[in-house]
PLY file of the C-alpha trace (Angstrom):
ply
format ascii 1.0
element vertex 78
property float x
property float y
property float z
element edge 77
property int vertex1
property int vertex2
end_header
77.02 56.80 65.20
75.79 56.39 61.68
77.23 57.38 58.21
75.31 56.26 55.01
77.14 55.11 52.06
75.92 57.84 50.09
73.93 61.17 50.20
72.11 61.91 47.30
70.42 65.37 46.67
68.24 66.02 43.35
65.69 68.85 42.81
63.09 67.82 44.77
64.70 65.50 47.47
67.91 64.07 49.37
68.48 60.44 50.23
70.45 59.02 52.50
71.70 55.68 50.12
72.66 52.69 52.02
73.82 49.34 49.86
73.98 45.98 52.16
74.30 42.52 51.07
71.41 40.97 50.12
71.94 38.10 52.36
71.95 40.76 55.78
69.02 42.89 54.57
67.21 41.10 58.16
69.78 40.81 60.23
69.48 42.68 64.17
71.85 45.58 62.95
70.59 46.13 59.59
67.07 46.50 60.59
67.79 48.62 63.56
69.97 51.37 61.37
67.00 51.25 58.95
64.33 52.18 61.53
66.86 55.17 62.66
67.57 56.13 59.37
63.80 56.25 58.32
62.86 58.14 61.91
65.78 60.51 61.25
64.78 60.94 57.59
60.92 61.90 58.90
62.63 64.46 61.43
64.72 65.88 59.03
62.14 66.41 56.13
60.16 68.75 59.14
62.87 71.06 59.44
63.95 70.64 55.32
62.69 72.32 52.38
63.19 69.05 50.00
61.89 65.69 51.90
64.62 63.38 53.06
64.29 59.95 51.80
65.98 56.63 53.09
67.11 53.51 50.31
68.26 50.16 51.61
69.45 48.92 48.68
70.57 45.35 47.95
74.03 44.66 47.20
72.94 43.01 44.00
70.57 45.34 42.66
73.57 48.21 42.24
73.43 47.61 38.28
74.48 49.73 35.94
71.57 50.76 33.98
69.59 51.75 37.26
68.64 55.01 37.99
68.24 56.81 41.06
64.29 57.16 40.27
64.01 53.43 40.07
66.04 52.90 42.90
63.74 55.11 45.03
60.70 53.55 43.51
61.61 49.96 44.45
64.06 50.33 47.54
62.42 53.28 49.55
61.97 52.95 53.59
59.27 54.26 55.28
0 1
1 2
2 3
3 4
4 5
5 6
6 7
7 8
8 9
9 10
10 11
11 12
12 13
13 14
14 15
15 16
16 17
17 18
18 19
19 20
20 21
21 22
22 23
23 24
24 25
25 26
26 27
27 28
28 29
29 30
30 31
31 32
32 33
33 34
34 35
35 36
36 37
37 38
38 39
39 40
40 41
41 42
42 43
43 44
44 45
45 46
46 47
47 48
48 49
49 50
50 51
51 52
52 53
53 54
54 55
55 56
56 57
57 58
58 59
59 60
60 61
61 62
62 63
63 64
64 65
65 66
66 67
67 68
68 69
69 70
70 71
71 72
72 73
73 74
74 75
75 76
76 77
């Protein structure tokens, strides 16, 4: 079972938001939820009016003058 950190829904998409340390971005686990989350986030945009979108964002990069658009241009799965 899987629950992202956050679910994020704008005008023209949702993303599923998930923040890991930087240092775990490869690890077994981390890499296996972000395949899911990316297959899921394909199925999901079939059966969706707005595309969903997956973000594996590092820990570090949570700053406060990002913005979800540049956190979905640099961290995006596909």
């Amino acid at each position: 079972r899987y629950l992202p950190d956050f679910i994020v829904e704008t005008a023209d998409a949702k993303y599923l938001c998930e923040t890991k340390r930087a240092s775990e971005l490869d690890a077994k686990e981390v890499t296996a939820k972000r395949d899911a989350a990316v297959k899921w986030s394909r199925l999901a945009s079939e059966n969706d009016a707005k595309p969903w979108k997956y973000l594996l964002i590092p820990h570090d990069q949570t700053l406060p003058n990002m913005t979800l658009a540049g956190l979905a241009a640099k961290f995006e799965q596909r």
